[in-house]
C-alpha positions in Angstrom: 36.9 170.3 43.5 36.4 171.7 40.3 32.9 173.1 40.1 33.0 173.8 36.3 33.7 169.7 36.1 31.5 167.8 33.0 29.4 165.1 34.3 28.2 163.8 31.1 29.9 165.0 27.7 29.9 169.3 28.2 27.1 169.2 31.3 28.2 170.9 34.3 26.7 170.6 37.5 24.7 173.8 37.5 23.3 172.8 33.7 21.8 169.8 35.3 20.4 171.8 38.7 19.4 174.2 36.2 17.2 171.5 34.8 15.8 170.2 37.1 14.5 173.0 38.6 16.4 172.8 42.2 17.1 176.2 42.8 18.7 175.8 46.3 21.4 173.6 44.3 22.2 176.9 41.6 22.1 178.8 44.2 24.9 176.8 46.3 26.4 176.2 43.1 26.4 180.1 41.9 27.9 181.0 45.3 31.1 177.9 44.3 32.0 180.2 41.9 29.7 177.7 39.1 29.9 180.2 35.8 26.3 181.4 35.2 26.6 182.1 31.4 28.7 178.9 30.8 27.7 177.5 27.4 27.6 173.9 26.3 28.6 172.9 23.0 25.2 174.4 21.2 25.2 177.5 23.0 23.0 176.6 25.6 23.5 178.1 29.2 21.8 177.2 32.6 19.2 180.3 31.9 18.2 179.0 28.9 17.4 175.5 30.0 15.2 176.4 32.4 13.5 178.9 31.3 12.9 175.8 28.5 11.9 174.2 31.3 9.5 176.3 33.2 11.9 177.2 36.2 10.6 180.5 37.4 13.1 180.7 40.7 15.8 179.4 38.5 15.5 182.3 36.1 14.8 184.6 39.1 18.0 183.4 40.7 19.9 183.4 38.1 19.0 187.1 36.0 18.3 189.1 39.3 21.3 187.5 41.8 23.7 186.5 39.2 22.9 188.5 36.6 23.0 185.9 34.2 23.2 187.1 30.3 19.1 187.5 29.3 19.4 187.7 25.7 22.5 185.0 24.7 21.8 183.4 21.7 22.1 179.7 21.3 24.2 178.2 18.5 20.5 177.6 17.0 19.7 181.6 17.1 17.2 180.9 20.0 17.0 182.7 23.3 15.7 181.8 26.8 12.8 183.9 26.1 12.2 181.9 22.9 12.5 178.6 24.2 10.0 179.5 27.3 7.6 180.6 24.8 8.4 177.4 22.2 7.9 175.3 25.5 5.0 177.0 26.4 6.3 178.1 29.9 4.2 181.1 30.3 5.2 181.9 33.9 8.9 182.1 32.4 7.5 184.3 29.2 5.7 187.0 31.1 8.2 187.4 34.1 10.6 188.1 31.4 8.9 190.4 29.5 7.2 192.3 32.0 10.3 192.4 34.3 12.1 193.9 30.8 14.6 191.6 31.6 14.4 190.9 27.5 13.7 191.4 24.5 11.2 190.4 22.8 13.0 188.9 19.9 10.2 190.7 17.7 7.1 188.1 17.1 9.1 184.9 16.8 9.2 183.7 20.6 5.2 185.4 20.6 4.7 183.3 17.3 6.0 180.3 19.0 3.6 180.5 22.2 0.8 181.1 20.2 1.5 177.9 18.2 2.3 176.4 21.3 -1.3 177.2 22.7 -3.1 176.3 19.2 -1.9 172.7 19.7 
């Protein structure tokens, strides 16, 4: 079986677990040898997209077991910690801030929340 396999276009498997927020599925996934920091074709990895999505055990999993890359950029510039904020997932935003797990991109993912908050 090959566990970096595309489902739909450049989605892998963990991508889509990523997603949807089922954590026991990365975490079988992770342990298949699944490529944490694999990027789609915009730069996206499995840490960004939930962190997008609000995934707090994803992230967990994925930065403190697999060490998954924090601060990769996106084809687009963004970061996980940008899209949390962008997306208003402020479970995802302070975890990793206060964790120091990353930067803080100066005030552009801060901006973002704010605006986020404001609407």
């Amino acid at each position: 079986m090959n566990i970096e396999g595309t489902i739909v276009g450049d989605t892998t498997a963990l991508f889509l677990a990523a997603h949807g927020g089922w954590n026991d599925i990365v975490r079988l996934l992770l342990e298949s040898s699944a490529d944490a920091d694999k990027e789609d074709s915009s730069g996206a990895t499995s840490l960004y997209i939930a962190s997008q999505n609000g995934h707090l055990k994803v992230v967990k999993c994925l930065v403190e077991v697999w060490k998954a890359e924090v601060d990769k950029e996106r084809n687009i510039g963004a970061t996980p910690l940008f899209m949390a904020s962008q997306y208003g997932k402020l479970e995802v935003v302070e975890w990793l801030v206060e964790e120091g797990k990353a930067n803080k991109d100066g005030w552009t993912s801060l901006m973002a929340l704010r605006l986020k908050r404001d609407f």
